[in-house]
C-alpha positions, 0 to 999 in steps of 0.5 A: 712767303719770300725770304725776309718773311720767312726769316722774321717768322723763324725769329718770332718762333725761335726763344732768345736764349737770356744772356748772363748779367755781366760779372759786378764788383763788391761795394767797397771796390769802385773807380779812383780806389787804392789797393794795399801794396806788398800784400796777396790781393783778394778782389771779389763780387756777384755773378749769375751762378756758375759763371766764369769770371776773368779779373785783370789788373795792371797786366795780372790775370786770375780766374774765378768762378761764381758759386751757387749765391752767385758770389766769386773770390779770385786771388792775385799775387802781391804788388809794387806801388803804382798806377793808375791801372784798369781793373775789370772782371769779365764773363760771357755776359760782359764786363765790369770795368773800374778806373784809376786804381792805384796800389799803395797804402790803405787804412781803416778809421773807426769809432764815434763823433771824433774819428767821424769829425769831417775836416772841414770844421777843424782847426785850420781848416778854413783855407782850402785843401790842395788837391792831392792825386795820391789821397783817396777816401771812402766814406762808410754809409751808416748802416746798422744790420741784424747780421752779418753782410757780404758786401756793403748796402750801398757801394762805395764811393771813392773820392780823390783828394780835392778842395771840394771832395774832402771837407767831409772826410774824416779830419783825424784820419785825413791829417794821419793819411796826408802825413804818411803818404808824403813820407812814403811817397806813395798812394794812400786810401783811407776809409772811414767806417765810423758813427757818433754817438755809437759804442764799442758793442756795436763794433765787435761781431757776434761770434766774439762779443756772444763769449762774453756772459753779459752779453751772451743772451741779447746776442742770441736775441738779434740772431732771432731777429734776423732770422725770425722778425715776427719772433723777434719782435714778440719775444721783445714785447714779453721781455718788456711786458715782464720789465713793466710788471716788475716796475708798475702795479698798473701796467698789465691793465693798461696794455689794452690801451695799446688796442685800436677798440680801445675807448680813448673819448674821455683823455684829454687831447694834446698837440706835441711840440717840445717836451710836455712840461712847456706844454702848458698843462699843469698836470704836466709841467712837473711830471716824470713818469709813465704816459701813454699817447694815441693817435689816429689816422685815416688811409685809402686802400692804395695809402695802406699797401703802400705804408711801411714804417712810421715816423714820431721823431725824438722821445723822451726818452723810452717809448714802445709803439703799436700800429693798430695793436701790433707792436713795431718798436721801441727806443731808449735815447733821447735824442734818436728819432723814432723811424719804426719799420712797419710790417705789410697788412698792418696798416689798413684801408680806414682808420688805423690807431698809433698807440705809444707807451712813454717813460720819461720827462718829455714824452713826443718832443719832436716837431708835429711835421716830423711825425707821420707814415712813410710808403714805399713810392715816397708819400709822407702821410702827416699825422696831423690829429690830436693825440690823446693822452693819459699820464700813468705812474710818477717815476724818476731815474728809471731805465729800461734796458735796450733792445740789442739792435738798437743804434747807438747802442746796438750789439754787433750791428754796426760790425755787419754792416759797416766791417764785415763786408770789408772781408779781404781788402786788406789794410796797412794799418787800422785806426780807433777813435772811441770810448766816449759813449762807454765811460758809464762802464768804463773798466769793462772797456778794459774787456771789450777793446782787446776784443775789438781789436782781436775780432776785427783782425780776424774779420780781415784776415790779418792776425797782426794789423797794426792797430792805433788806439786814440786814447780820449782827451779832455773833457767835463769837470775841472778837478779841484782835489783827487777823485774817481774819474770815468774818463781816466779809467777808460784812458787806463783801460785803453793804455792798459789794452795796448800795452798788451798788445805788440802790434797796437799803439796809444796814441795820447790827446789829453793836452789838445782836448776842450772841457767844454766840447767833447768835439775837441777840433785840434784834429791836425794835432791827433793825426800827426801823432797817429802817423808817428805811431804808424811810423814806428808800428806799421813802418818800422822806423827806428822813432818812439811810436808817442811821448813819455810812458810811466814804466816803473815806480820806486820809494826812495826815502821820503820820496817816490820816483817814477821812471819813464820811457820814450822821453825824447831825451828827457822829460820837460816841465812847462810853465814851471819847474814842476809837473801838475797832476801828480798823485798819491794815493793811500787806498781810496784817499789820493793827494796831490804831490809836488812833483820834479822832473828830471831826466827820464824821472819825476820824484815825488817829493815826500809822497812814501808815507805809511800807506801809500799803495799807487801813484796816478797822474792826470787823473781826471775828466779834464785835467791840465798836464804841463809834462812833455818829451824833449820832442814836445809830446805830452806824458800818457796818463796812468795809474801805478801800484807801488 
């Protein structure tokens, strides 16, 4: 044998040792990102166990190595304003490098539609944006998770400012950002982690909303789900099979509907498009209630292994559903399509049965084309026969409570995924755009924002974050006479919220609302003054963090005084010499008052009657308000016991 042979042959015969994966950074990490200045930095991410990993970072060094999860944390002191650096972290398996990062000011904008509200569709936006080196976004992937995550589903991606990048960043959180980092001449992040339609349940984690007794048992529902599917989903069909047998006298018959031996030959047949009463059928054209839909469909044995959820579109407006008689969801809003992740073995090679149970005024009121089972290669199976239907008791007005997980109204979902795995990437400030979908229980808002606010600053590690609360515009009915209002209670309840808190601002928007669109698109305004409150909160600067505050009130012969503070130099009334939406109230019974200002007060002529206990203003959905500060930003809505 020569040598080469020989050579060859000892290689065959000699294992390769594996080399370790090069170390990976966390999610949230990635090229073009910002690192908060003059704070301790935390950099973190993934590696084979027990492997070393060096981090370096515009000439800093720090050592980590990765724990038995294969995870590891490294430490590295505070830093200047500067850049762009290369940060990487490196092991025996290879390095992980990222590009033109920047140490500057980084924020974080939560909520719902109007912190999400992209840019391009605000007011003013139709010129392109400058690109601008110093502006950096992250848009959070909409992910809802059952517990909490250690890093983000998908990374990050980090977007420099350009006229094609930022479109679709936050508009709000843009306008604030832009701002701020022209006055601090420094580099600035934002990251979005916001969802529309979503509540503030969803956004607290489960250790702080499960203190709660309202909420503590559904809590403890999702934990099941998380860590025990199949318990989960059956502890679910009995709390639902319990809610039917206390609303409907029919409803333990009719639960062998949701079998695949189950004769449906004898239900008529229909083909869902829309709701059911522009169906056409005179049994359905005035119906609310209690149906049920079946359906079914024929799958090859190589279809059935690869099937793993289903797809019905929107529902009016609660439904559970069952593949071949087992149950793999449920939903109650409307307007949510129905993606039902499907169990392995249920489908099967043959015929397979969809059986859904509705309670509502539509039924199935998607398109027949969004209905149908998706696999794991990418195959979408239509379900294109019939369905069969039988209609079941009439009801109107009835609810049935959701399931924990579900998104938009989910318990501590959107927390995991979408907060939780920002851990350690510290902030200079966070931003809250929220309450919308929580007016139908507005004062246990109240409650659950100083929650919020506490649970997210312990999730961060930063016990004094500065916290800027957007307070909610204008929206819905004109108010002729006094009367109670959701939406004002919850601006009272946020107002109320960072009065109690030094290190949270409000910041006040009922002059640039839309009675007719809850999107209000004056986001330019609302960023502007969420930079002046970070200004005065997170900034130190010697400026009033908003407009005129009611701090006091006081009977003085007929009439009743209010004091203000933060009025710029005195109180302004607009088109007018007196200031609308003022209040009297006497228990429940509240009168509009004439109202003059002067200075740092407004006199409410002749409101002291016998009786009176409070005063309010503005105090409705949408309300027109004329008083500003001599530096033109509008009086804060309150309500005010004498």
């Amino acid at each position: 044998m020569n040598i080469a042979a020989f050579v060859l042959a000892a290689s065959l015969a000699t294992p390769v040792l594996a080399q370790p994966a090069a170390p990976a950074f966390a999610g949230i990490f990635g090229d073009h990102a910002v690192l908060q200045r003059g704070e301790a930095l935390t950099l973190w991410g993934t590696a084979p166990p027990g492997l070393g990993v060096t981090v370096r970072l515009g000439g800093k060094t720090a050592e980590a190595k990765a724990d038995a999860q294969g995870r590891w944390r490294a430490s590295m002191p505070a830093m200047s304003a500067g850049g762009p650096y290369t940060l990487s972290a490196s092991g025996a398996g290879g390095t992980a490098t990222l590009m033109d990062i920047m140490i500057g000011d980084v924020f974080l904008c939560g909520g719902q539609s109007n912190m999400e509200f992209p840019l391009r569709l605000s007011t003013g936006a139709w010129p392109a944006f400058p690109a601008n080196p110093d502006l950096r976004f992250v848009n959070i992937q909409r992910i809802s998770e059952l517990a909490v995550q250690q890093d983000l589903k998908r990374p990050a991606v980090w977007n420099v400012v350009t006229p094609k990048t930022v479109g679709e960043a936050s508009a709000a959180c843009y306008y604030m950002a832009r701002t701020l980092q022209q006055k601090q001449k420094v580099a600035v992040g934002f990251i979005g982690s916001d969802w529309g339609g979503t509540t503030i349940q969803g956004w607290i984690g489960e250790e702080s909303l499960k203190t709660l007794p309202a909420y503590a048992e559904r809590v403890e529902a999702l934990a099941v789900m998380a860590s025990n599917p199949s318990k989960g989903m059956a502890d679910e069909a009995r709390r639902l099979e319990r809610w039917w047998d206390a609303h409907d006298p029919q409803a333990k018959a009719q639960r062998a509907w949701s079998l695949p031996g189950f004769d449906d030959a004898a239900w008529p047949s229909l083909s869902p498009k829309g709701s059911w009463k522009d169906a056409g059928v005179a049994a359905l054209a005035g119906f609310d209630g209690a149906a049920w839909f079946r359906t079914s469909v024929t799958l090859s044995e190589a279809q059935a292994r690869a099937a793993n959820a289903l797809q019905l579109g929107p529902i009016d407006t609660y439904d559970s559903t069952w593949v071949n008689g087992v149950r793999v969801g449920g939903g109650t809003i409307a307007w949510i399509s129905r993606d039902y992740a499907v169990p392995a073995g249920v489908f099967k090679p043959g015929r397979n049965v969809i059986a859904v149970h509705v309670l509502g005024g539509g039924g199935l009121t998607g398109l027949p084309e969004q209905r149908g089972i998706k696999t794991g290669d990418g195959q979408f199976i239509a379900l294109s026969a019939p369905w069969k239907y039988q209609l079941g008791m009439r009801a109107k007005g009835l609810t049935i409570p959701a399931a924990p997980w579900e998104v938009p109204i989910s318990l501590s979902t959107l927390h995991n995924a979408m907060i939780a795995p920002l851990a350690g990437y510290k902030f200079k400030l966070a931003a809250w755009y929220q309450g919308e979908a929580n007016t139908d229980a507005a004062s246990e808002y109240e409650t659950l924002l100083p929650l919020l606010i506490a649970d997210w600053r312990k999730t961060l590690g930063q016990p004094e974050l500065p916290f800027l609360v957007v307070q909610l515009s204008s929206f819905g009915s004109i108010a002729t006479k006094p009367g109670p209002s959701n939406w004002a209670q919850l601006r009272e309840a946020q107002a109320r919220t960072v009065r109690n808190d030094p290190h949270a601002a409000l910041i006040v928007t009922i002059d640039v609302g839309d009675r007719t669109d809850i999107h209000p698109a004056q986001k330019a305004v609302v960023g502007e003054r969420l930079a002046r409150a970070a200004r005065a909160l997170a900034y130190g600067e010697a400026i009033t963090p908003g407009g005129p505050e009611a701090v006091g009130v006081k009977r003085e012969g007929e009439d009743l005084v209010v004091t203000f503070k933060n009025t710029g130099g005195g109180l302004r009334t607009y088109s007018s010499n007196h200031a609308i939406g003022f209040e009297a109230c006497a228990g429940a019974v509240c009168q509009f008052v004439l109202a003059v200002a002067q200075g740092d007060t407004v006199t409410l002529k002749g409101a002291n009657q016998p009786g009176t206990t409070r005063v309010r203003y503005a105090w409705a959905d949408a309300p027109y308000v004329n008083l500003y500060s001599a530096d033109d930003l509008p009086a804060a809505p309150f309500e005010m016991a004498l």
